[in-house]
C-alpha positions as CSV (number, residue, x, y, z in Angstrom):
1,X,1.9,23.3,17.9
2,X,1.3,26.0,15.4
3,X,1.5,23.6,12.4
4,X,1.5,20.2,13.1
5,X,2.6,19.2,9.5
6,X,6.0,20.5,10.0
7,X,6.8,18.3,13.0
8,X,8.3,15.7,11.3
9,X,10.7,18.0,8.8
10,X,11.4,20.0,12.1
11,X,12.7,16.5,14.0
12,X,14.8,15.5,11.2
13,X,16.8,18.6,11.0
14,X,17.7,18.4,14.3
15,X,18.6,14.5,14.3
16,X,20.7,15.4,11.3
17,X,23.2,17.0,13.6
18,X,23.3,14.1,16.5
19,X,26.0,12.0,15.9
20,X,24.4,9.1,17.5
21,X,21.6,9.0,14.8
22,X,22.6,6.7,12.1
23,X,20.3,6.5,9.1
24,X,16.5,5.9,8.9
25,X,15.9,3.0,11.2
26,X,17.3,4.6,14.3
27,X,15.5,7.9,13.5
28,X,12.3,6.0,13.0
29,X,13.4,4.5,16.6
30,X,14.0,7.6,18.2
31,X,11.0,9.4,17.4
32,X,9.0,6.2,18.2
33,X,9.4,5.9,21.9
34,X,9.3,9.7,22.3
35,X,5.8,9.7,20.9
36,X,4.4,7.1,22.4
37,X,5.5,8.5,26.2
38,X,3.8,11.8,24.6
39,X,0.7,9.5,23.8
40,X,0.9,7.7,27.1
41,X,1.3,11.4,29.2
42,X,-2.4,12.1,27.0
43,X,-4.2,9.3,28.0
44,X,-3.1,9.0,31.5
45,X,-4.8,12.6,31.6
46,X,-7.8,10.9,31.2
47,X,-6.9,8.3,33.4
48,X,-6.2,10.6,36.2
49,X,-10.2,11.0,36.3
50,X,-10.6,7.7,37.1
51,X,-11.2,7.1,41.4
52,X,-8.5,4.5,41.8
53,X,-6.0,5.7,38.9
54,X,-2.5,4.4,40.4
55,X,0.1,5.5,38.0
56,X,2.7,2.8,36.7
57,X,5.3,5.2,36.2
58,X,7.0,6.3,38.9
59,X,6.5,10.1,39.2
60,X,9.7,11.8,38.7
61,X,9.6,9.5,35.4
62,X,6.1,10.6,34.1
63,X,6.4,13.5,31.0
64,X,4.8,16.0,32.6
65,X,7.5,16.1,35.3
66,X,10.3,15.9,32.9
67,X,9.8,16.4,29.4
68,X,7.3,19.5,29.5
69,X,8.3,22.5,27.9
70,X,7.6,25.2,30.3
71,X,4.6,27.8,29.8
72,X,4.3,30.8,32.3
73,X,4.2,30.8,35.2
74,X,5.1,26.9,36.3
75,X,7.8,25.1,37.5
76,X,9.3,22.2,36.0
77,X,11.9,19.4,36.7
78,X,13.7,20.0,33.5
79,X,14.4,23.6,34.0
80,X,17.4,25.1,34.1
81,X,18.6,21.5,33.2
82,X,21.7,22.0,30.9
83,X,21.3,19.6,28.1
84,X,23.7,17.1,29.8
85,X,22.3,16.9,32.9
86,X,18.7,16.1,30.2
87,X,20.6,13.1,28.7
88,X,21.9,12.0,32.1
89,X,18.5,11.6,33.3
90,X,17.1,10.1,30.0
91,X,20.0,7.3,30.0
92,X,20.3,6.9,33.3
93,X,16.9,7.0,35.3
94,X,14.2,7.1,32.5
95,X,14.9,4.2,30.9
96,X,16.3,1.9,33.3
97,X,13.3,2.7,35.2
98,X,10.8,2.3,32.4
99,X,12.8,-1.4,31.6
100,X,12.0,-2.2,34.8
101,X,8.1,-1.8,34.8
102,X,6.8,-5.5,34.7
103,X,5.3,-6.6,32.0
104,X,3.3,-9.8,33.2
105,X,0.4,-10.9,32.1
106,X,-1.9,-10.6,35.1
107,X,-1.4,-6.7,34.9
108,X,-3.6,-4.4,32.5
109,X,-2.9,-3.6,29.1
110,X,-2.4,-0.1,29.9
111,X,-0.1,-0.8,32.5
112,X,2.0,-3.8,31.1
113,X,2.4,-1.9,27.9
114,X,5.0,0.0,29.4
115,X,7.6,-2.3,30.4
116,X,7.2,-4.2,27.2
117,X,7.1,-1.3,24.8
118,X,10.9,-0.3,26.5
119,X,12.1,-3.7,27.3
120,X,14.7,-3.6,23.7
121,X,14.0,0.5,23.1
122,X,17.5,2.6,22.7
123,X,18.1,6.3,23.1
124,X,20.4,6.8,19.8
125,X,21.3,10.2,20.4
126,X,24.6,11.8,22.2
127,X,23.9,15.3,22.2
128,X,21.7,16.2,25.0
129,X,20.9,19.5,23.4
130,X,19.5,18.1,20.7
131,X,17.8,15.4,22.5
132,X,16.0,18.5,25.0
133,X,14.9,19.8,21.3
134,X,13.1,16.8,19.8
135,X,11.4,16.6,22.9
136,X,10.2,19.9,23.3
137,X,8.9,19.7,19.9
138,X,6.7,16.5,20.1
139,X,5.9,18.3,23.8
140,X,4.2,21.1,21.6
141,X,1.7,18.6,20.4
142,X,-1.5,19.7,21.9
143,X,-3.5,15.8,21.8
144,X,-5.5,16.9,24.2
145,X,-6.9,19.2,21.6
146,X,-9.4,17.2,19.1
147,X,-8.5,19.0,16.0
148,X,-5.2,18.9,16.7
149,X,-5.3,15.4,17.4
150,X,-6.8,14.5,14.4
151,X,-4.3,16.3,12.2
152,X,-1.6,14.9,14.1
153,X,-2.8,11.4,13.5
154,X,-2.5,11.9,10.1
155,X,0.9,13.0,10.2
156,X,1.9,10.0,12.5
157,X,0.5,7.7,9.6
158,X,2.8,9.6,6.7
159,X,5.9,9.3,9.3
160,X,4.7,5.4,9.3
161,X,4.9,5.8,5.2
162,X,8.7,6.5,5.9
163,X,9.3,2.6,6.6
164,X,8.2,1.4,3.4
165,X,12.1,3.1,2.9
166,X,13.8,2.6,5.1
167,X,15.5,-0.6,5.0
168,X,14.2,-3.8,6.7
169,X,11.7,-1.8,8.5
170,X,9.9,-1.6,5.4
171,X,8.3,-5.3,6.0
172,X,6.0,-4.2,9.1
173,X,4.2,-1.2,6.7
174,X,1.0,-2.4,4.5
175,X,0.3,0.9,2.1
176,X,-2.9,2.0,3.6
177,X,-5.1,2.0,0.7
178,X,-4.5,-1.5,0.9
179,X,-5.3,-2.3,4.3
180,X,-8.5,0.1,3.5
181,X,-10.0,-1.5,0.5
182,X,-9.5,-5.5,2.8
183,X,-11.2,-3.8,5.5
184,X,-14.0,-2.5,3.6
185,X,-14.9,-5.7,1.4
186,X,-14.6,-7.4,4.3
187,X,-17.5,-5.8,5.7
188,X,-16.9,-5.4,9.5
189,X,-20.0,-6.0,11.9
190,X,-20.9,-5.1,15.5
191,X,-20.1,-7.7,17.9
192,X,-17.0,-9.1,15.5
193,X,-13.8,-9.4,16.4
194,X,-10.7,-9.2,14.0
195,X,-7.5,-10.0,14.2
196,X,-3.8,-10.1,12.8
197,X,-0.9,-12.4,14.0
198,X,1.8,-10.3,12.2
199,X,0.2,-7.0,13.3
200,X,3.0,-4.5,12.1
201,X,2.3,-1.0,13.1
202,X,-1.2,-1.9,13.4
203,X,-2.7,-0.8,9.5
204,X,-4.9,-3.3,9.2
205,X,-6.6,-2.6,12.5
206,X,-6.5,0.9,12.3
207,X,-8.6,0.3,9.2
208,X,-11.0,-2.0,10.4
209,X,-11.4,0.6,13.5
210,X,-12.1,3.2,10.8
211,X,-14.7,0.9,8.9
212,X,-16.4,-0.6,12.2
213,X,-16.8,2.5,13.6
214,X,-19.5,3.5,10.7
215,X,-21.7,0.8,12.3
216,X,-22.0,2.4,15.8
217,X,-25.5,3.1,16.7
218,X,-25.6,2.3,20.4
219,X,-23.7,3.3,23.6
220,X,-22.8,-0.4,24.3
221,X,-21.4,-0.7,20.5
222,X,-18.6,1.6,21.5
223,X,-17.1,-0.9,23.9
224,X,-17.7,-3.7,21.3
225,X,-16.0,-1.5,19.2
226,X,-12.8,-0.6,21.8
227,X,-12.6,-4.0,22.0
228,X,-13.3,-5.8,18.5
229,X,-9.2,-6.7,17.5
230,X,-6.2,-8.3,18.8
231,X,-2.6,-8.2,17.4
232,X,0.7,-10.2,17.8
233,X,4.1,-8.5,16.4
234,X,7.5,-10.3,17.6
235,X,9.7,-6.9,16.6
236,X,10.0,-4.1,18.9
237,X,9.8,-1.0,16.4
238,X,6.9,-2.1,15.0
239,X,5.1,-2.9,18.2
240,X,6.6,0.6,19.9
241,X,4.7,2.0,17.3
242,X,1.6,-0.3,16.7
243,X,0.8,0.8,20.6
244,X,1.6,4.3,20.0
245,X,-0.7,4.2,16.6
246,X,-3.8,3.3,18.9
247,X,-3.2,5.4,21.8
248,X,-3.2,8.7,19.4
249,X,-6.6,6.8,18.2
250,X,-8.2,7.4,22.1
251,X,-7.7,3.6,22.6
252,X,-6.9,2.9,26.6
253,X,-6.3,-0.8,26.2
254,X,-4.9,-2.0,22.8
255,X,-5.5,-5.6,22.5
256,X,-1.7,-5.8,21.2
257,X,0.6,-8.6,22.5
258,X,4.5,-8.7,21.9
259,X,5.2,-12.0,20.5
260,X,5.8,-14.9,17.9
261,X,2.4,-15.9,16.4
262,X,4.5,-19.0,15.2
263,X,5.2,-20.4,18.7
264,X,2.3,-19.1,21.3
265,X,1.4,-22.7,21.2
266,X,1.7,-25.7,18.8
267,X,-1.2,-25.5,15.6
268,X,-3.2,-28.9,16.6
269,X,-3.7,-27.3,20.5
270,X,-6.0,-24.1,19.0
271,X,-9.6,-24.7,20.6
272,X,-12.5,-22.6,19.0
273,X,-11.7,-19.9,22.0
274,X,-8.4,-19.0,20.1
275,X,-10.6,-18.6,16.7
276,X,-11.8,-14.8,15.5
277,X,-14.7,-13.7,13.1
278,X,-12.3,-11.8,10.8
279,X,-8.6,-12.3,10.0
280,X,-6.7,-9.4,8.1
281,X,-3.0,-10.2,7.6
282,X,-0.3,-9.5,5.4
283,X,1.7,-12.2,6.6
284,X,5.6,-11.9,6.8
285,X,6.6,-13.3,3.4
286,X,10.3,-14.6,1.8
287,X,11.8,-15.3,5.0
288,X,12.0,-18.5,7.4
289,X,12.3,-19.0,11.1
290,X,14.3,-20.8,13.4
291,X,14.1,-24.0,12.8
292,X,12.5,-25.1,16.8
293,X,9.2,-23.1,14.7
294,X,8.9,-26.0,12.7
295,X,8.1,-28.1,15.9
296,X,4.9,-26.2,16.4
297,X,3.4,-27.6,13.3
298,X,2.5,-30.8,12.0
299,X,4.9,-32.7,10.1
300,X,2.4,-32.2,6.4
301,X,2.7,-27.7,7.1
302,X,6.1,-27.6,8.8
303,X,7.7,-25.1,5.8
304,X,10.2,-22.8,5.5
305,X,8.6,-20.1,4.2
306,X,7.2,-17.6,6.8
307,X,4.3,-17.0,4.7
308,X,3.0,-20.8,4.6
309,X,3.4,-21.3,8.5
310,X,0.9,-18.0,8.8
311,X,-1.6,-19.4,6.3
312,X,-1.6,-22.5,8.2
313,X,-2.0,-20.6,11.9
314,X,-5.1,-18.4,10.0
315,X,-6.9,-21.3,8.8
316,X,-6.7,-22.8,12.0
317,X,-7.6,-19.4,14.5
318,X,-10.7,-18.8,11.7
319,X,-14.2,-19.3,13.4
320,X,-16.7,-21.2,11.5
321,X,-18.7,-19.1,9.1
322,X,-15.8,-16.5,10.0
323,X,-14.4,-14.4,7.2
324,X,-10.8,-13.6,6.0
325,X,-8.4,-11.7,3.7
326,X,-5.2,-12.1,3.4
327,X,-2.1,-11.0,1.2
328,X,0.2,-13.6,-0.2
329,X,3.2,-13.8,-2.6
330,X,3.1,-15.9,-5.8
331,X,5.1,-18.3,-4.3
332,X,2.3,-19.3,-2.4
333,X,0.2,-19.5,-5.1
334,X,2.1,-21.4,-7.5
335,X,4.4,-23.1,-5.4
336,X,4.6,-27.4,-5.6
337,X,6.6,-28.1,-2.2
338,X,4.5,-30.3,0.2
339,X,3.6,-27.4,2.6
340,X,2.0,-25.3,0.2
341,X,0.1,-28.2,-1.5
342,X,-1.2,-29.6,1.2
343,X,-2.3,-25.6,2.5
344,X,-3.8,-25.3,-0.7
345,X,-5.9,-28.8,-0.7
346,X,-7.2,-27.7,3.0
347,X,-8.0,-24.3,2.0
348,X,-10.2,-25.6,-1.1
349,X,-11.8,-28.3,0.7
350,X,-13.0,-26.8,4.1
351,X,-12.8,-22.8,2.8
352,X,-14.5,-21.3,0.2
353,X,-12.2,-19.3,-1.3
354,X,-14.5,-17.0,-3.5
355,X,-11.8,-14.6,-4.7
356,X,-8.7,-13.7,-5.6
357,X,-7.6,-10.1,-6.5
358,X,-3.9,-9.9,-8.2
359,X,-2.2,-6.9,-7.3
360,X,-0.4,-4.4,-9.6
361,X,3.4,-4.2,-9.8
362,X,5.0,-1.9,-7.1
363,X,2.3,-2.1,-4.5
364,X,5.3,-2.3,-2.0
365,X,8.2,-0.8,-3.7
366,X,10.0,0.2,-2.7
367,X,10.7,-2.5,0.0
368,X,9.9,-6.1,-2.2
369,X,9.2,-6.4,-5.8
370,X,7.8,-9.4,-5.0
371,X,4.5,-9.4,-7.2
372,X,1.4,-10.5,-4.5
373,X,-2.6,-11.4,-4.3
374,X,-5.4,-11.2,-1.8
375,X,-6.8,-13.8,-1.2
376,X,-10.5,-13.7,-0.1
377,X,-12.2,-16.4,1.8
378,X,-14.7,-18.2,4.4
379,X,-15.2,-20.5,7.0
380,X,-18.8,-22.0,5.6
381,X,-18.2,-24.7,2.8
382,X,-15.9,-26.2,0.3
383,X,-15.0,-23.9,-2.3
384,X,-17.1,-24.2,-5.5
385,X,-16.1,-21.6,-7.3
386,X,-13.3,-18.7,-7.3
387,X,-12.6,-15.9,-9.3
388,X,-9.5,-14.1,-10.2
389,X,-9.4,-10.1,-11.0
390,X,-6.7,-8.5,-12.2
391,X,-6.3,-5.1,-10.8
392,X,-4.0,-3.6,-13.3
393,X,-2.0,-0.2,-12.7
394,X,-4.1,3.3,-12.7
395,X,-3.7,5.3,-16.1
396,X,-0.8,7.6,-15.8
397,X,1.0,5.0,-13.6
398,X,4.1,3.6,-14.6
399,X,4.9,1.9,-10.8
400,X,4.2,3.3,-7.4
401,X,6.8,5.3,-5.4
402,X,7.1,7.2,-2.2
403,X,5.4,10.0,-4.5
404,X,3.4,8.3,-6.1
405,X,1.8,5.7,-4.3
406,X,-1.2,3.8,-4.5
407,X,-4.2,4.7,-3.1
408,X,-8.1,3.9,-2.7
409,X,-9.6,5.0,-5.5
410,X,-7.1,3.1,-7.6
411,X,-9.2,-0.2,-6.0
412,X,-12.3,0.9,-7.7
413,X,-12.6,-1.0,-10.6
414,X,-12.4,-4.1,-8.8
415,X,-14.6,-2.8,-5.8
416,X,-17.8,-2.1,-8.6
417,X,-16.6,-5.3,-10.2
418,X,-17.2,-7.1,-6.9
419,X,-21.2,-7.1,-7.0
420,X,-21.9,-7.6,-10.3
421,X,-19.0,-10.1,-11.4
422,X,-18.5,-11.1,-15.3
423,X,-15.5,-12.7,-16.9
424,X,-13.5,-9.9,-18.5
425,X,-11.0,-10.5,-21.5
426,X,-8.6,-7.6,-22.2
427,X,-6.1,-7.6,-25.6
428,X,-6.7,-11.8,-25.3
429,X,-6.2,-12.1,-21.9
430,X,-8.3,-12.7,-19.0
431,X,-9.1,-10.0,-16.5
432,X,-11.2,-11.3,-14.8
433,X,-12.1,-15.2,-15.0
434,X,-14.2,-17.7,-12.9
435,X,-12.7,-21.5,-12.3
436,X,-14.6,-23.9,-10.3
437,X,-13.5,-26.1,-7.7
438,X,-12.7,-29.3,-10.1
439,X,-10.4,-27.1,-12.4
440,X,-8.6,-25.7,-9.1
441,X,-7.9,-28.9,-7.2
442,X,-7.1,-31.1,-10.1
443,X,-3.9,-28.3,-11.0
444,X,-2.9,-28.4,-6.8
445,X,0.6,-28.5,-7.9
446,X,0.7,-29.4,-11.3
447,X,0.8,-26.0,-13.0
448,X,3.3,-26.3,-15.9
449,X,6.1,-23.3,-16.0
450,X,4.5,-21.9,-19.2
451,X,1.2,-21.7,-18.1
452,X,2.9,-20.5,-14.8
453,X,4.7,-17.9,-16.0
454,X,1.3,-16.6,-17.8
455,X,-0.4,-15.9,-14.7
456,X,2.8,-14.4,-13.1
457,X,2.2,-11.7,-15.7
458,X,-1.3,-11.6,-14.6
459,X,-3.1,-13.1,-18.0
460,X,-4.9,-15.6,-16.4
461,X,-6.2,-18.3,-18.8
462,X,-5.9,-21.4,-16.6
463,X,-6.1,-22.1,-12.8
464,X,-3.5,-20.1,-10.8
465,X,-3.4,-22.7,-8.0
C-alpha cells in the first residue's frame, strides 16, 4: 500500500455509497472482520512454516484464495468475479462457513479464534462492487512487510480512536495515554502476568506488551512475554477487534476469551490459580446486568452497578503481593449503598491502597462525562496511608476532543510527583494531600454532600472515601 495513512479515508468513501452501511457502528463493524481475516491470512503465513500446520479454514475460504487482489502473472478465485457473484460468495459460503468453525475449548487459541470471532459478525454492505473495493484495499496492506506493519499498526489504533464517537461503542475504548501512563507506574516485570476482565479492544494489554517488552533480555523472556496477559470481553465488536489488535502485534495465540467476567463462576469459588500479578481494568461503569449476575456474588457485593461487581471480581482474582490499577467513577468513590461500603472497608483492610489520581474533565468525552479516578493499589497489607493527586487539565486545554485529546505527556506532573510525594495546596485547595487509614475508614460512607461535592470538583480537603 503506497500510503498506508489513507486507508482508512479511502474505506469510508467507498462505504459512503453502500446502502447497507448505516452510521459508525456498522462501519466500525465492517472494516473489523475484514481486517482481522487480513491479519489471520498474515500470520497463517508464518504458520505455514510450521511441520504439522493444518489450516482451520477450509481452503476455498482462506484470503489468499478469495480476497487477493491479483498481481501479474497469477490466477485467482475472485477473478473475473462480477461484484455479485463477490457478495454471493461472501454471504453465502464465507460466512456460514467461518460460523461454523468450532469454537470449543479443547482447540487452540489460534484455531478457536475463528469461529468465535464470526459467531454474531454481519456483512452490512449490499453492493458487491463496493464490497470487492474495501477488500482490495485492506488486501494492499503489505503486513508481511515490517515497516509497513508498523505504520499500519498505528493507523489501526487511530481507526480504534473512532469509537470513543461513535455511539455505544465508545465504552470498549480507554484513550491510550491513559492505558500508557497505568501501564508504566505499574511497573511490569518478567515472569508477571496481567490481566483485564473487561478487556475492550485490548488497550490496556497492548500497553503493558509495549512496557513489558523493555524488560526483555533473554530468549526464554520472549515467550514469558507472548504469554504474560489474559482478557475477557462479553461484546463481539470489541472482541473482533481486541483479537485483530494482537494479531497485527505478531501475537499467534492471544490469551483473549469471549465472555462475561461477571458469571465465569460464582466470586467465593476463585482459588489462587484464577489470581494474576497485575490487574489493569477500566471496568464497565453506569450500567447493571441481568439480574441472574447478582447470584454469582455474595449477598454483602451483590450491586447494581457494573462497576462494583468488577471491583469485587479484581479484589478477589489479585494474587498476594500482586499489584493493581484500576479506573472508577465517583460513584464508587463516594457512594453509601451497602455494596460499595462494604467494597470499600475490604479494599482498606486487606489492600493497601497507596494512591489515588483524580482525572481531569473530558478524559472520555466524548462518550461519558462522567468525572473518574485511578485507583492504585496492592495485595501486601492493610492500607496505612493514601494519597490523592489531582491531575488538573494541561495549559491551553479547555476539555479534550477527538482533536484534541489527551495524551502522555499531559500525565507528567503526577508521574515526577509519584517519587518524591509532598502535599500540594493550589489557590486554598489541596492538590495533592495524604490521609491515613483512620481518617479513611472512619468517613466509609459518611461523607456529607458538602464536603462531597468539594471533592467532586477535585479540592480535596477531607477523605474522598
Amino acid at each position: 500500500m503506497s500510503n498506508v495513512g489513507s486507508f482508512v479515508k479511502k474505506i469510508r468513501d467507498v462505504m459512503r455509497n453502500d446502502p447497507g452501511i448505516n452510521g459508525d457502528a456498522q462501519r466500525i463493524e465492517q472494516i473489523a472482520w475484514i481486517l482481522f481475516l487480513k491479519a489471520y491470512d498474515s500470520r497463517e503465513a508464518d504458520w505455514e512454516l510450521e511441520d504439522d500446520y493444518q489450516p482451520v479454514i477450509p481452503e476455498d475460504c482462506r484470503w489468499k484464495n478469495w480476497a487477493r487482489v491479483k498481481k501479474e502473472g497469477e490466477k485467482l478465485k475472485n477473478d473475473g468475479m462480477s461484484g455479485s457473484e463477490f457478495l454471493k460468495f461472501v454471504n453465502d459460503r464465507l460466512f456460514p462457513t467461518l460460523k461454523r468453525i468450532s469454537a470449543e475449548e479443547n482447540r487452540p487459541i489460534r484455531e478457536r479464534i475463528v469461529g468465535e470471532t464470526f459467531s454474531d459478525v454481519n456483512n452490512y454492505m449490499k453492493e458487491g462492487h463496493l464490497l470487492k473495493q474495501v477488500v482490495g484495499i485492506v488486501d494492499g496492506i503489505e503486513l508481511e512487510d515490517y515497516k509497513e506493519s508498523q505504520a499500519f499498526s498505528g493507523i489501526y489504533e487511530s481507526f480504534l480512536q473512532e469509537l470513543q464517537s461513535a455511539g455505544s461503542a465508545g465504552e470498549f475504548y480507554t484513550p491510550r495515554a491513559v492505558t500508557d501512563f497505568m501501564a508504566q507506574t505499574i511497573n511490569p516485570q518478567i515472569g508477571e502476568t496481567m490481566a483485564d476482565f473487561a478487556c475492550g479492544t485490548g488497550g490496556f494489554i497492548v500497553s503493558w506488551l509495549k512496557e513489558l517488552k523493555k524488560k526483555i533480555k533473554r530468549t526464554e523472556d520472549d515467550d514469558l512475554w507472548r504469554n504474560s496477559f489474559y482478557g475477557i470481553e462479553k461484546k463481539q465488536l470489541p472482541y473482533l477487534l481486541c483479537v485483530t489488535n494482537l494479531f497485527l502485534h505478531k501475537l499467534d495465540n492471544p490469551q483473549i476469551f469471549r465472555n462475561n467476567s461477571l458469571s465465569v463462576k460464582k466470586l467465593l469459588d476463585y482459588t489462587p490459580s484464577d489470581q494474576f500479578d497485575v490487574i489493569l481494568m477500566n471496568p464497565p461503569y453506569g450500567g447493571s446486568e441481568q439480574k441472574e449476575i447478582k447470584n454469582f456474588f455474595p449477598a454483602d457485593l451483590a450491586s447494581s452497578e457494573t462497576a462494583d461487581l468488577f471491583m469485587a471480581i479484581i479484589i478477589e482474582r489479585l494474587k498476594q503481593n500482586g499489584r493493581a490499577a484500576v479506573v472508577l467513577p465517583d460513584g464508587f468513590l463516594f457512594g453509601t449503598d451497602g455494596a460499595k461500603v462494604a467494597l470499600k472497608k475490604k479494599l482498606l483492610n486487606e489492600f493497601n491502597l497507596h494512591t489515588i489520581v483524580r482525572l481531569p474533565g473530558s478524559v472520555f468525552s466524548p462518550y461519558t462525562s462522567i468525572t473518574t479516578n485511578i485507583l492504585f493499589f496492592d495485595r501486601t497489607g492493610q492500607t496505612k496511608e493514601t494519597w490523592f493527586y489531582r491531575l488538573d487539565m494541561p495549559e491551553g486545554y479547555k476539555h479534550f476532543s477527538k482533536t484534541k485529546p489527551m495524551k502522555l505527556e499531559h500525565f507528567q506532573p503526577v508521574a515526577e510527583w509519584w517519587n518524591d510525594r509532598k502535599e500540594i495546596v493550589v489557590d486554598g485547595f489541596d492538590k495533592a494531600k495524604k490521609y491515613s487509614y483512620k481518617q479513611l475508614s472512619e468517613e466509609l460512607g459518611t461523607i456529607s454532600t458538602s464536603v462531597g461535592s468539594r471533592i467532586r470538583k477535585t479540592k480535596f480537603s477531607t477523605p474522598a472515601i
